[in-house]
C-alpha positions in Angstrom: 13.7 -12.8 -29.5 15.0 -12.2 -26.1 14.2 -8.8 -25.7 10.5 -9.3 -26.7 10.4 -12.0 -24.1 11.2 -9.5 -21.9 9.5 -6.8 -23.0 6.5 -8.9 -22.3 7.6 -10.0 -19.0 8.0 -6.5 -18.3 5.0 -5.5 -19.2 3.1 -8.2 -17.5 4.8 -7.4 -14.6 3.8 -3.4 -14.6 0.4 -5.1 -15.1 0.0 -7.1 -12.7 1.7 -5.0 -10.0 -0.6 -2.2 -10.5 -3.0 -4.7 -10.1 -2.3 -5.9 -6.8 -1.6 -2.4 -5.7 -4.7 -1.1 -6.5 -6.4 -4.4 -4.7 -4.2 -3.7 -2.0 -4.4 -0.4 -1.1 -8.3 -0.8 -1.4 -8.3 -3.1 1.5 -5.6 -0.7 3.2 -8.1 2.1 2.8 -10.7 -0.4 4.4 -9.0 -1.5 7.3 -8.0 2.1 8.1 -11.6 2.8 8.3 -12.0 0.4 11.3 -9.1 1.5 12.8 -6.1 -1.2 11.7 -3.3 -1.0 9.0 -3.2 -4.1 6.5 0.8 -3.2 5.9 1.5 -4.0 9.6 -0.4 -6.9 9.6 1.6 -10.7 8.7 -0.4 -11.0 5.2 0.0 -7.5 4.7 3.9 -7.4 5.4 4.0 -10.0 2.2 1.6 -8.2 0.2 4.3 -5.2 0.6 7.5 -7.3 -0.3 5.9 -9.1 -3.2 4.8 -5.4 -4.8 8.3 -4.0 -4.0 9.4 -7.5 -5.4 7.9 -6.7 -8.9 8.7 -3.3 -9.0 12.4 -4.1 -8.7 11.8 -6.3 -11.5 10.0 -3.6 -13.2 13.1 -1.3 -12.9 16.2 -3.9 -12.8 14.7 -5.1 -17.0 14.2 -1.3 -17.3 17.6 -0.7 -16.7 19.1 -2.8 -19.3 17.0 -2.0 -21.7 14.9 -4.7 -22.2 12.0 -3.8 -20.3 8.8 -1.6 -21.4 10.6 1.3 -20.0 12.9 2.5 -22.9 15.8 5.1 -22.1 13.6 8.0 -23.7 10.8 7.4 -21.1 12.8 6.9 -18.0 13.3 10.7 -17.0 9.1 10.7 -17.3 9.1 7.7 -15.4 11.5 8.9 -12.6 8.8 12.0 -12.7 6.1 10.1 -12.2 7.4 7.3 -9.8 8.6 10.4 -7.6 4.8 12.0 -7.9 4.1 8.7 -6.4 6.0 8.5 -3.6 4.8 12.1 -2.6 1.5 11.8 -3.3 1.5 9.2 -0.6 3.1 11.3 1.7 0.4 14.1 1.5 -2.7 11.8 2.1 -1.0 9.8 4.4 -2.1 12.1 7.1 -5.6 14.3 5.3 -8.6 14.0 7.0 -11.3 14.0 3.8 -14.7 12.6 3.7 -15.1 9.9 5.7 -13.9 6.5 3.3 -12.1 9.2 1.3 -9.3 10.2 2.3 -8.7 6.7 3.9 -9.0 5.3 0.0 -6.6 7.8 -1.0 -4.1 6.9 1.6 -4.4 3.7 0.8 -4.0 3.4 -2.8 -1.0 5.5 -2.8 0.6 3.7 -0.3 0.8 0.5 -2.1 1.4 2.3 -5.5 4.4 4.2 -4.0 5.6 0.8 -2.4 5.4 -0.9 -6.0 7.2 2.0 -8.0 9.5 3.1 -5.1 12.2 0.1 -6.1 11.9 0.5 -9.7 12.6 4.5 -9.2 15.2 3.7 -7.3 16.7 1.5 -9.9 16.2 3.7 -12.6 17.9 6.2 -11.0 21.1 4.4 -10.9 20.9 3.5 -14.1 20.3 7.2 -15.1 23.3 7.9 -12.9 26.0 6.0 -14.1 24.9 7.1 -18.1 25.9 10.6 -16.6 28.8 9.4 -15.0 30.0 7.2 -18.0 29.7 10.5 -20.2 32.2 12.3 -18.7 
């Protein structure tokens, strides 16, 4: 009964963060585009922490086991999270189309700020099952 709850805690949480970042990073991709940065503003700064927030939540229910991350998907998680986190770091600074590359910027920045904690979690948790092997 307990894990389902969780499951579906977890699962509402992957949900709902994507969510947010996608919202977020659409009006990060906006702002850019006349010249501010919603992450360095005072309601952006929270909008970061409560993504980061979730995605710790995402990852710390992942690495029990309870979460909607099962231990057969976490190396393709840890894949994709890290896809993430690079893909922002390559359109952080292109220059496409006009609204473009701003929107791509943008929407990977606040993805790779929701799944950078849960990565980072999981990869603990995949760490010390190595360690304990041995």
């Amino acid at each position: 009964m307990v894990k389902d709850d969780m499951v579906k805690y977890g699962s509402w949480a992957f949900l709902i963060g994507i969510l947010i970042a996608f919202i977020a990073g659409c009006y990060q991709a906006y702002t850019l585009e006349i010249g501010e940065n919603f992450f360095a503003s005072s309601t952006g700064g929270w909008v970061a922490w409560l993504l980061a927030v979730i995605g710790f939540f995402v990852g710390f229910i992942g690495f029990f086991g309870k979460g909607t991350i099962t231990a057969k998907e976490i190396p393709g998680f840890l894949m994709a999270g890290i896809a993430l986190v690079v893909m922002y770091g390559v359109f952080k600074d292109i220059n496409l189309h006009p609204g473009i590359g701003s929107l791509l910027h943008g929407i990977s920045m606040s993805m790779a700020i929701f799944v950078a904690p849960a990565v980072g979690v999981l990869s603990i948790a995949v760490i010390y099952v190595i360690g304990k092997d041995k």
